[in-house]
C-alpha positions as CSV (number, residue, x, y, z in Angstrom):
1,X,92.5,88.9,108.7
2,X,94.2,91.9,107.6
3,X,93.6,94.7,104.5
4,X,94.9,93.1,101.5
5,X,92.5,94.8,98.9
6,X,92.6,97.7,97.8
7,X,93.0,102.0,99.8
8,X,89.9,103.0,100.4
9,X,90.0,105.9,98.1
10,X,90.6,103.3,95.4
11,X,87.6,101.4,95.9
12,X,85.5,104.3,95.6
13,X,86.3,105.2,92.5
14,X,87.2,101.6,91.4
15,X,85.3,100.9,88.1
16,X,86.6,97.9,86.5
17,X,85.8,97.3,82.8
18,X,83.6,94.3,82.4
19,X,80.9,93.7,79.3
20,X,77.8,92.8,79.8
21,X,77.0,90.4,77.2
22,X,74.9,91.6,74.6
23,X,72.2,89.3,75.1
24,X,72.2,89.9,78.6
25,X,68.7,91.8,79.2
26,X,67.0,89.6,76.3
27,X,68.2,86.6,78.7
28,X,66.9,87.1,81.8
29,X,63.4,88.7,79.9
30,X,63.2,85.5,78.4
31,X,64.2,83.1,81.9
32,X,61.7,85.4,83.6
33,X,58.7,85.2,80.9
34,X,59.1,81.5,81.4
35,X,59.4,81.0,84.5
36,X,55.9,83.1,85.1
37,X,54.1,81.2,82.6
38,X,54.7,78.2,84.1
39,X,53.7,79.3,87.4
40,X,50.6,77.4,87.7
41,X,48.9,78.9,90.3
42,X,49.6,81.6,93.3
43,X,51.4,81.1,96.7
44,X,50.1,79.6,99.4
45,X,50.4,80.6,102.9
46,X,49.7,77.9,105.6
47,X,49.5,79.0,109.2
48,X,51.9,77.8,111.9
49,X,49.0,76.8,114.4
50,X,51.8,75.4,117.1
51,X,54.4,78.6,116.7
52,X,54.6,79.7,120.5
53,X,54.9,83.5,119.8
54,X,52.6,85.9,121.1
55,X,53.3,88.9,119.2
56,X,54.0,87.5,115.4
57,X,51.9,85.5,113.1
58,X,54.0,82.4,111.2
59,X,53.1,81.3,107.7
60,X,54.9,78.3,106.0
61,X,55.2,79.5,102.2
62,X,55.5,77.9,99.0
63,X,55.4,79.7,96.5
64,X,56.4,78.8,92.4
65,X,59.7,79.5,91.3
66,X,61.9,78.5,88.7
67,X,59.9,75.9,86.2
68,X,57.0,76.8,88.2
69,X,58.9,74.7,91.1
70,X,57.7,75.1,94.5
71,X,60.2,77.6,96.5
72,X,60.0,77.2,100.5
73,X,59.7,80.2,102.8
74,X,58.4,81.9,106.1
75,X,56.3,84.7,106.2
76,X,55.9,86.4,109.6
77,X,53.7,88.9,110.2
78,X,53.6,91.4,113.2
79,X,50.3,90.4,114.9
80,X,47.5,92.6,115.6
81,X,49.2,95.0,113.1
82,X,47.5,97.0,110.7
83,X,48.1,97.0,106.8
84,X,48.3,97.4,104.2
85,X,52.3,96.8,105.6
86,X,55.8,97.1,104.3
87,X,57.5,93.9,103.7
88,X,61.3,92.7,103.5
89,X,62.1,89.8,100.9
90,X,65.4,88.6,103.0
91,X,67.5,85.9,100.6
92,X,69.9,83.8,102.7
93,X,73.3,83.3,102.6
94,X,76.0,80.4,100.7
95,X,74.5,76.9,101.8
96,X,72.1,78.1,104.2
97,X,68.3,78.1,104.0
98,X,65.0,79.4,105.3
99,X,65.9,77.5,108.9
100,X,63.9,77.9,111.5
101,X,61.6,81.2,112.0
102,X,62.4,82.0,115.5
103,X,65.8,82.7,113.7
104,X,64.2,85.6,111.7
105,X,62.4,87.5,114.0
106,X,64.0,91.1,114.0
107,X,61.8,92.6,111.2
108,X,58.6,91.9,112.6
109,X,59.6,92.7,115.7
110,X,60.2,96.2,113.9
111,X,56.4,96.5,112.5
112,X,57.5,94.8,108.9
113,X,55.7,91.6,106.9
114,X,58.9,89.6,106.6
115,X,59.2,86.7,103.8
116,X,62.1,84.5,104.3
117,X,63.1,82.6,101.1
118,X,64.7,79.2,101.6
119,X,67.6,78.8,99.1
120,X,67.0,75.8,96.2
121,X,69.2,72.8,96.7
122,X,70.6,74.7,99.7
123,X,68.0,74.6,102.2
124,X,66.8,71.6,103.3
125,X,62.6,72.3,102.3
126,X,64.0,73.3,98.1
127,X,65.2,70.7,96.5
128,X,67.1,71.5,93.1
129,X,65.6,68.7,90.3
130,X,67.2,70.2,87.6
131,X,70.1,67.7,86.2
132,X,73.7,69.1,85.8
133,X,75.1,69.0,82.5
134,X,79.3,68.1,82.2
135,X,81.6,67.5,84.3
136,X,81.2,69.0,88.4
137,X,84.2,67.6,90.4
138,X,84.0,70.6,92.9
139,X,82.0,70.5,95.6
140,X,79.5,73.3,96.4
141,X,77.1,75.4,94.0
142,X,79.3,77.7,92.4
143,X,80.5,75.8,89.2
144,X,77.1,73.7,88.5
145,X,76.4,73.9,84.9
146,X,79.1,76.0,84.5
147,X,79.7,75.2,80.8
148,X,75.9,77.1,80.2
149,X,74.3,80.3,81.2
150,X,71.2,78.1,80.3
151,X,71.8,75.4,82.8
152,X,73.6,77.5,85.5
153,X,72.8,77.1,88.9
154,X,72.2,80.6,89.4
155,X,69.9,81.1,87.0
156,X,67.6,79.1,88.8
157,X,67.6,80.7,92.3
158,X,67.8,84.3,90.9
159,X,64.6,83.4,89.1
160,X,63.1,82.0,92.2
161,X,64.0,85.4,94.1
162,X,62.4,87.6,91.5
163,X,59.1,85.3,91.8
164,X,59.3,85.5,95.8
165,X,59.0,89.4,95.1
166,X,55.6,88.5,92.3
167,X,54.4,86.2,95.1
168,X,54.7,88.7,98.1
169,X,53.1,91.8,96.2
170,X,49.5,89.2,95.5
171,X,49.2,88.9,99.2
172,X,46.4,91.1,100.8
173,X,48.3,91.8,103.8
174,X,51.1,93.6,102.2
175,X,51.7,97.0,100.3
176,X,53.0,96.1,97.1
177,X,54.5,99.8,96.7
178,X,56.6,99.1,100.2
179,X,58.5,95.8,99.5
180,X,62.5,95.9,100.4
181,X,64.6,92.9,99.2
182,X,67.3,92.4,102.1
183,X,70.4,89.6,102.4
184,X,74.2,89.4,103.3
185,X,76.6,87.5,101.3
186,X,74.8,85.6,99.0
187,X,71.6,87.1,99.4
188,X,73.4,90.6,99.3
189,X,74.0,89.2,95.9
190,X,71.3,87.7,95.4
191,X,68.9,91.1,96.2
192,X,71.3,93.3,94.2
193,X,70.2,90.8,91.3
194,X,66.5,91.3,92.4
195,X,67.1,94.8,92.4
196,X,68.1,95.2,89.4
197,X,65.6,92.4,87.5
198,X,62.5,93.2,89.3
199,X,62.2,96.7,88.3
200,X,60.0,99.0,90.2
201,X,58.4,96.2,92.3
202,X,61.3,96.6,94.1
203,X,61.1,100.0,96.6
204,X,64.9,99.6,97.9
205,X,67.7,97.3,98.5
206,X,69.7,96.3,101.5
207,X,72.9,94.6,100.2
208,X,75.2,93.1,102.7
209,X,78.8,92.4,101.9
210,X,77.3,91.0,99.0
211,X,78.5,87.8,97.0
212,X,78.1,87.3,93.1
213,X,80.1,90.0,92.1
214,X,83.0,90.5,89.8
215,X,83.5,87.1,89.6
216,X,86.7,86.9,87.9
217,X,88.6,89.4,90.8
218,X,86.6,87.5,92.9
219,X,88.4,84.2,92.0
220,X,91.8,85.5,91.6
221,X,92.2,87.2,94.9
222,X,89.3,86.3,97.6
223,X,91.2,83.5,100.3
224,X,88.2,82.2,101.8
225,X,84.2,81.1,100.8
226,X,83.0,80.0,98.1
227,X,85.0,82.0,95.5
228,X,87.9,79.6,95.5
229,X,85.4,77.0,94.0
230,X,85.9,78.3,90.5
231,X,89.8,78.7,90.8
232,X,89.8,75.1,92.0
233,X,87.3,74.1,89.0
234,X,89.5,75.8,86.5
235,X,92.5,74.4,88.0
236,X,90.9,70.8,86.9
237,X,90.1,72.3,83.2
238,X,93.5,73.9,82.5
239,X,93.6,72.2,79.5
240,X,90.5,74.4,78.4
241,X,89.3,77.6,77.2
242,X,88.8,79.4,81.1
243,X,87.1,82.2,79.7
244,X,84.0,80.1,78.4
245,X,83.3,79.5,82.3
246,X,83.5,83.1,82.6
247,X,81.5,84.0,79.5
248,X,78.9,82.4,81.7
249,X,79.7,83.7,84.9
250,X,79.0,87.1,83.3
251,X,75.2,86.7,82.8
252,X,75.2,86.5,86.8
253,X,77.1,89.0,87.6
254,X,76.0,91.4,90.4
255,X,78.5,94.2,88.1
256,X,75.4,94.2,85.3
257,X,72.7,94.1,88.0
258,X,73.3,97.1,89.3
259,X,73.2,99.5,86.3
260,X,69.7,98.3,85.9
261,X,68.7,98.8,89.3
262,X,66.9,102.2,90.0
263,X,65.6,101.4,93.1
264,X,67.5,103.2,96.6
265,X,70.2,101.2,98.5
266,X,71.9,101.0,101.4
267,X,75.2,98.3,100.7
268,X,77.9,97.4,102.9
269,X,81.3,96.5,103.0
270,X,83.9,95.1,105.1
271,X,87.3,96.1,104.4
272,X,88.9,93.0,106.6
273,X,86.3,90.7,104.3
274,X,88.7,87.4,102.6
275,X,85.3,85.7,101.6
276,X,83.8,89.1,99.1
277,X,86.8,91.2,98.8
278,X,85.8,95.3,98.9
279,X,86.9,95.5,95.7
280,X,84.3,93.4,94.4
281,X,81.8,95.2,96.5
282,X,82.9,98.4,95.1
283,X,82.5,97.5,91.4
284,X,79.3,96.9,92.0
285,X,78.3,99.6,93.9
286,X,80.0,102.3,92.2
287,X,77.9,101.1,88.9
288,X,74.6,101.3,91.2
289,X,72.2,103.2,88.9
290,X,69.7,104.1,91.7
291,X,69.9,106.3,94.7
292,X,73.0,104.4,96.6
293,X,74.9,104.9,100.0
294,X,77.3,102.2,101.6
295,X,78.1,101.5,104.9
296,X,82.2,101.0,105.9
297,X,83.2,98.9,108.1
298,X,87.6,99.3,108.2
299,X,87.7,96.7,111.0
300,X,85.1,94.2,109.7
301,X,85.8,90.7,108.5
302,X,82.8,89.0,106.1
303,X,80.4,89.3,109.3
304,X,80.9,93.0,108.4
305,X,78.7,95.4,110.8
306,X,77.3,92.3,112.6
307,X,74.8,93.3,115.1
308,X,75.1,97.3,114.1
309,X,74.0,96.9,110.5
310,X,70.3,96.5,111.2
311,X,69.7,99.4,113.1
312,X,71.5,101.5,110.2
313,X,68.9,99.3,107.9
314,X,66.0,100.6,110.1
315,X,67.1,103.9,110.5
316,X,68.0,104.6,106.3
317,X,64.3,103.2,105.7
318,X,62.7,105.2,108.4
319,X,64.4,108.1,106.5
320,X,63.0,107.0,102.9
321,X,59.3,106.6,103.9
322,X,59.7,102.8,103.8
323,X,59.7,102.4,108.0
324,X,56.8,100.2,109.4
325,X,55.3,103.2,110.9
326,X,54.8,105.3,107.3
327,X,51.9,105.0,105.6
């Protein structure tokens, strides 16, 4: 895949104008409030008695998210360690979920509390109840109540990520003043969102060639992924208004996050990347409120640093006081 975005010294300093709607923090104040009044009671960790690991402790998780739903997850917990301990909140990518937790074992391994958070209607242990209002006729997530912010899909899964941080911080094991929210693609997105809803319950951000971004960019230009979902939609609905989908798209939008998010980051980007084009990573990161750096990777497609992205995770935490050995 070759460079088809932007020059680098463009992106840095790209800053594209995009409104937030004026309602935008009395939204998600009011989706939040809601959603934690309907909780109905706290998480609940049940061990995994049969896990053959020696070294790591497995919890199933559910935990109430959106509508007070129950929200899927694995907690794993470096055994024999000793806490209070920092945790990482890690939000999974488009049409994955939690999986299995011998696929999640790098952040324990490290000496973190690690909470895995299984993606509503995605994964296969969260289902997603909530009807779909108006017409769909695209497959996949990313035009699903498209016509309302109200009845978007995202509103429902950002909400459930925001509560998987409220669930984590109750749990005696962890430090709530040490909790890192952590994804690529769509959970890059997904913890920029976090980020910058959660507030100071959040301690930092590890944003992956993050999704959810500039949307409109996003569905002019990106070739692959899930992007090309709302071109196709709109394609369907030429007929009508295009901007009331994006009126929508805009109370989601990881470009408003991020001015509201004051906790340190470490993003990254691929520069190769068809599925989240750099450019959309760069609007978002260049409006990053908090303490920001961002990891380049020229040669990188959407896998961006692959296997060499951790270690600069473990390394930039280690370096902010948030490594498993501080405190």
């Amino acid at each position: 895949m070759p460079l088809t975005d932007l020059p680098l010294d463009e992106l840095r300093e790209y800053r594209p104008e995009v409104p937030a709607p004026a309602d935008f923090d009395a939204f998600w104040a009011d989706t939040l409030a809601t959603a934690r009044a309907a909780a109905g009671g706290p998480a609940v960790y049940t061990p995994v008695a049969d896990a053959p690991l020696t070294a790591v402790d497995v919890f199933d998780v559910r935990f109430p998210g959106w509508g007070g739903q129950p929200v899927a997850g694995w907690l794993l917990l470096p055994r024999g360690a000793r806490g209070p301990l920092p945790a990482v909140v890690q939000y999974i990518g488009y049409s994955g979920g939690r999986g299995l937790y011998t696929e999640h074992l790098l952040w324990s391994a490290a000496g973190y509390a690690h909470l895995v958070v299984d993606s509503r209607g995605q994964g296969h242990e969260t289902p997603d109840p909530d009807p779909v209002p108006g017409p769909q006729y695209v497959r996949g997530f990313m035009t699903r109540g498209i016509q309302d912010p109200e009845h978007y899909y995202y509103r429902r899964i950002m909400t459930d990520c925001v509560r998987a941080v409220d669930a984590l911080r109750e749990h005696p094991a962890i430090d709530p003043s040490r909790i890192v929210v952590a994804g690529g693609s769509q959970g890059g997105g997904l913890a920029l969102s976090t980020a910058g809803l959660a507030g100071d319950a959040v301690a930092a951000a590890l944003v992956d060639v993050p999704f959810l971004c500039h949307y409109r960019r996003s569905a002019e230009i990106a070739s692959a992924g899930p992007y090309p979902e709302i071109a196709e939609y709109l394609g369907f609905h030429q007929r009508h208004d295009p901007e009331a989908a994006f009126r929508t798209l805009n109370y989601f939008d990881g470009l408003h996050f991020a001015p509201r998010a004051s906790a340190p980051t470490l993003f990254s980007v691929a520069l190769m990347d068809p599925v989240c084009p750099p450019s959309t990573v760069f609007a978002a990161y260049n409006r990053y409120a908090g303490e920001k750096e961002i990891t380049v990777w020229p040669f990188g497609d959407h896998a961006g640093g692959r296997g060499s992205q951790p270690v600069e995770q473990l390394r930039w935490l280690a370096a902010r006081g948030l490594g498993a050995s501080a405190g």
